[in-house]
N, C-alpha and C positions, 0 to 999 in steps of 0.2 A: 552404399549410396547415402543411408540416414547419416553415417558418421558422418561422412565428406558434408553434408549439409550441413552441421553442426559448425564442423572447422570453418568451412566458408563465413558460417554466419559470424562466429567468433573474431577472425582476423575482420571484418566490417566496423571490431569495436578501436583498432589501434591501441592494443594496453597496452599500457608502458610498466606493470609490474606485476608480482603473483597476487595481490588486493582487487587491482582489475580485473586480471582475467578469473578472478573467480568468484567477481561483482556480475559480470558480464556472463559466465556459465550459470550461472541462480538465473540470469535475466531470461538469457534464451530458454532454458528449462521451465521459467512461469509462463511465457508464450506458449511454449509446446501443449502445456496443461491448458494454457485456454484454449486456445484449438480443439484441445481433444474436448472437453467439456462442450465448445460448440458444436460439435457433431451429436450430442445429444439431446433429450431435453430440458438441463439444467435451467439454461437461461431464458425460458418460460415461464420459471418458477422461481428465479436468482436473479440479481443484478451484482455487477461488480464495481466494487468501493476502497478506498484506503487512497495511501499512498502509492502504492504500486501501479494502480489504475491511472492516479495522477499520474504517472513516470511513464506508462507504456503509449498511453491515448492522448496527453495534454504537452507529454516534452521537458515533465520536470527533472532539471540536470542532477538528480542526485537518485546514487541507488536505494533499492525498498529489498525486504528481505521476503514479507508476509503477501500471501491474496487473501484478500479480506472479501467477501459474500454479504448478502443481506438476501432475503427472501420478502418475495412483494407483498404478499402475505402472512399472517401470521400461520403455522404450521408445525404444530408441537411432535409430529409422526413422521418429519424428512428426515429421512437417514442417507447420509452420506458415505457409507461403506459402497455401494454398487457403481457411486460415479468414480470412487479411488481403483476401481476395479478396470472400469473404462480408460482411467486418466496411466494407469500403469501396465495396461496394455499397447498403447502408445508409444510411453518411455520408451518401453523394451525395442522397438520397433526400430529405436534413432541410438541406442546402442547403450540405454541405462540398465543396471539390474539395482533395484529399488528393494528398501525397506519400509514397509508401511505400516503408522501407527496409529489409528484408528481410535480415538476418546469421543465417543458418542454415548456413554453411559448415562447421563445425569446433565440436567439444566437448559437454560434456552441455546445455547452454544454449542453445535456441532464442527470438532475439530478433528484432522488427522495431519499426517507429520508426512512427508518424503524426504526419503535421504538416500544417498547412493554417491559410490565412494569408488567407481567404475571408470566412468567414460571419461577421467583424466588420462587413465591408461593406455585410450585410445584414440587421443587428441595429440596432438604436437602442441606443446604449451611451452610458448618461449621465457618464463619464469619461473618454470615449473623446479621446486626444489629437491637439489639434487640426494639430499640425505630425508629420511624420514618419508609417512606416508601420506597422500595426497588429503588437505582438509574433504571431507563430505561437504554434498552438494546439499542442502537442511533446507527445506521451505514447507510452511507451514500455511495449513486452509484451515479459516473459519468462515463459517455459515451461522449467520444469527436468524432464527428461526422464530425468534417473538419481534421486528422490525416497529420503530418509530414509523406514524406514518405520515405523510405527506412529501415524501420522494419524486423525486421528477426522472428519467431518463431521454438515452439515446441509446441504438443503433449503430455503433461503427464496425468496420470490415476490418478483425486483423488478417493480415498476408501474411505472415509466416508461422510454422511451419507449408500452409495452405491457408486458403482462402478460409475465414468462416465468423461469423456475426457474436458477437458479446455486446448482450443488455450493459448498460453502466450507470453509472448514477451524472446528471450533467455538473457542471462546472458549481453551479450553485447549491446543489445538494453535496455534491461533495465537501463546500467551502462547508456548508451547515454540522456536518461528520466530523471538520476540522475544530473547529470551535467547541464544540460539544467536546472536544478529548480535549482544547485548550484549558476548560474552564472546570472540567474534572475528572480527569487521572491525579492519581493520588501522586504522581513523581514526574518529574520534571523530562521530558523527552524534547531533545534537541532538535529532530528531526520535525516534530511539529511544529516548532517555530520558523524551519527553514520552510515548509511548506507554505506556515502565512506568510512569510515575507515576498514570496512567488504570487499567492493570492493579491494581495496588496499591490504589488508592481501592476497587474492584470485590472485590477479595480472589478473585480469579481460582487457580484449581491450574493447576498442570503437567501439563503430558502427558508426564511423565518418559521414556515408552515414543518419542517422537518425536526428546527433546532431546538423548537416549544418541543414540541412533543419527543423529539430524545430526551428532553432536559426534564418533561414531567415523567419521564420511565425511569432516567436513572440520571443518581451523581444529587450534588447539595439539595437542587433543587427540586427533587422529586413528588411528584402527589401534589404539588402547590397552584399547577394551572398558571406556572407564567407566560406570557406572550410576548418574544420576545421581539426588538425592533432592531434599527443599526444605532439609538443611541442608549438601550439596554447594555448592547454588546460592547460597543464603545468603554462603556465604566465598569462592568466587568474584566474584559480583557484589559483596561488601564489597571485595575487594581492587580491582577492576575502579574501582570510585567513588571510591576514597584515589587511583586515581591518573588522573582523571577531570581536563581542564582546563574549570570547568563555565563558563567565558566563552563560550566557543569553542561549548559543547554550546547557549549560553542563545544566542546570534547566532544558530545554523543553523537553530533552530527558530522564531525570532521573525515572519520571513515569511511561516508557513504555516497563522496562529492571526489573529484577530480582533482589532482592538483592545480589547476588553477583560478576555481573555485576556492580554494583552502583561504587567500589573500582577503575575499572579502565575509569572512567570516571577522575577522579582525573590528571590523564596521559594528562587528552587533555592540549596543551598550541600551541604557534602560533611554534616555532619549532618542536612540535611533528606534527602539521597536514601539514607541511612544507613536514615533512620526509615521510608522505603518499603519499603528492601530486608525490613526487620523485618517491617512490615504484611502482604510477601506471604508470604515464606520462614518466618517464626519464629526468624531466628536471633537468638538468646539477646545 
């Protein structure tokens, strides 16, 4: 009956290729984990953040690969091995056999890895390729255990697998998560530009009280006690965009969007993400 729930959930996405339906198998497989994760008491002590969060709770039309965690607290003793315990008890239940990797050695970043390479087996997958073996199903949990503070959350009800509550971070704290990996990641990630461009359309605020304080933990500005506003951001992110290769940014995002979606990626150039930065920040 888990399978059958699976399929049902799967044929809800209408793929139309094997890139979908195994956008769409990662997707339901990250709901199954937050489910099981709320039956415990992670999200007590966790809120959930990234793009995925974006994608699952807000509607953003393009796929995410990662669950990304934050803890409300700072807590250098959470260990994450006994919720992969929890989370892959579950799997098993809905018809995955999992491989689980576990890097919780070293630093404020608790990570482990799920992969399972099964429940294509046991799916009718109308793409599914008829020579060679079915890609794994790869998604990756981090928990950052030393958290910026000044986060905001909510409360939403996911309904599938079951009913069950996930802490998350609101629209503006998350927009503050985006910016902070705008302004410093070392390499150009495509997928975060399509995220601001969604922020920007919404005319989303800052949770300034979140993005000072990532920004004084880590990345250029670190230690320095900046406070940041929307026309700090503003001249930042304009500088960030002039030197933006948007090829580079339009490829990394193109596999994780719909075909047709794909049309207005065409749109990005350094004056269109110019005229975002404006829409959110106001700079003049």
């Amino acid at each position: 009956m888990s399978v059958r729930m699976i399929q049902d959930r799967l044929a809800d996405y209408g793929c139309r290729s094997a890139l979908e339906e195994e956008q769409a198998l990662r997707e339901i497989t990250q709901e199954v984990v937050l489910a099981a994760l709320g039956r415990t008491d992670f999200f007590t002590q966790a809120a959930f953040q990234g793009g995925t969060c974006l994608r699952i709770f807000h509607g953003l039309p393009r796929f995410s690969e990662d669950l990304d965690f934050t803890l409300a607290t700072t807590n250098f003793s959470f260990q994450l091995g006994p919720y992969l315990e929890t989370i892959s008890a579950e799997l098993t239940a809905y018809g995955y056999a999992l491989e689980i990797d576990e890097r919780d050695k070293a630093g404020a970043v608790r990570t482990g890895f799920l992969k399972d390479d099964s429940l294509g087996g046991l799916l009718r997958l109308g793409y599914r390729s008829s020579t060679g073996p079915l890609r794994k199903i790869r998604i990756k949990l981090e928990v950052d255990t030393h958290p910026p503070e000044g986060a905001r959350y909510h409360m939403p009800i996911l309904d599938f697998p079951f009913a069950a509550a996930v802490r998350v971070f609101d629209p503006p704290s998350l927009l503050a998560g985006k910016i902070h990996a705008l302004l410093c990641r070392p390499y150009t990630k495509g997928r975060d530009w399509y995220d601001f461009i969604w922020y920007a359309a919404r005319k989303i605020v800052i949770n300034h009280d979140l993005l000072s304080s990532a920004l004084d933990q880590l990345g250029p500005w670190a230690g320095q006690g900046v406070a940041t506003n929307d026309a700090w951001c503003g001249r930042e992110l304009q500088a960030t965009i002039r030197r933006l290769d948007i090829e580079h940014a339009r490829e990394d995002v193109r596999r994780f969007v719909k075909p047709a979606e794909i049309r207005s990626l065409e749109l990005w150039s350094e004056d269109f993400l110019i005229a975002q930065n404006r829409k959110l920040t106001g700079l003049a």
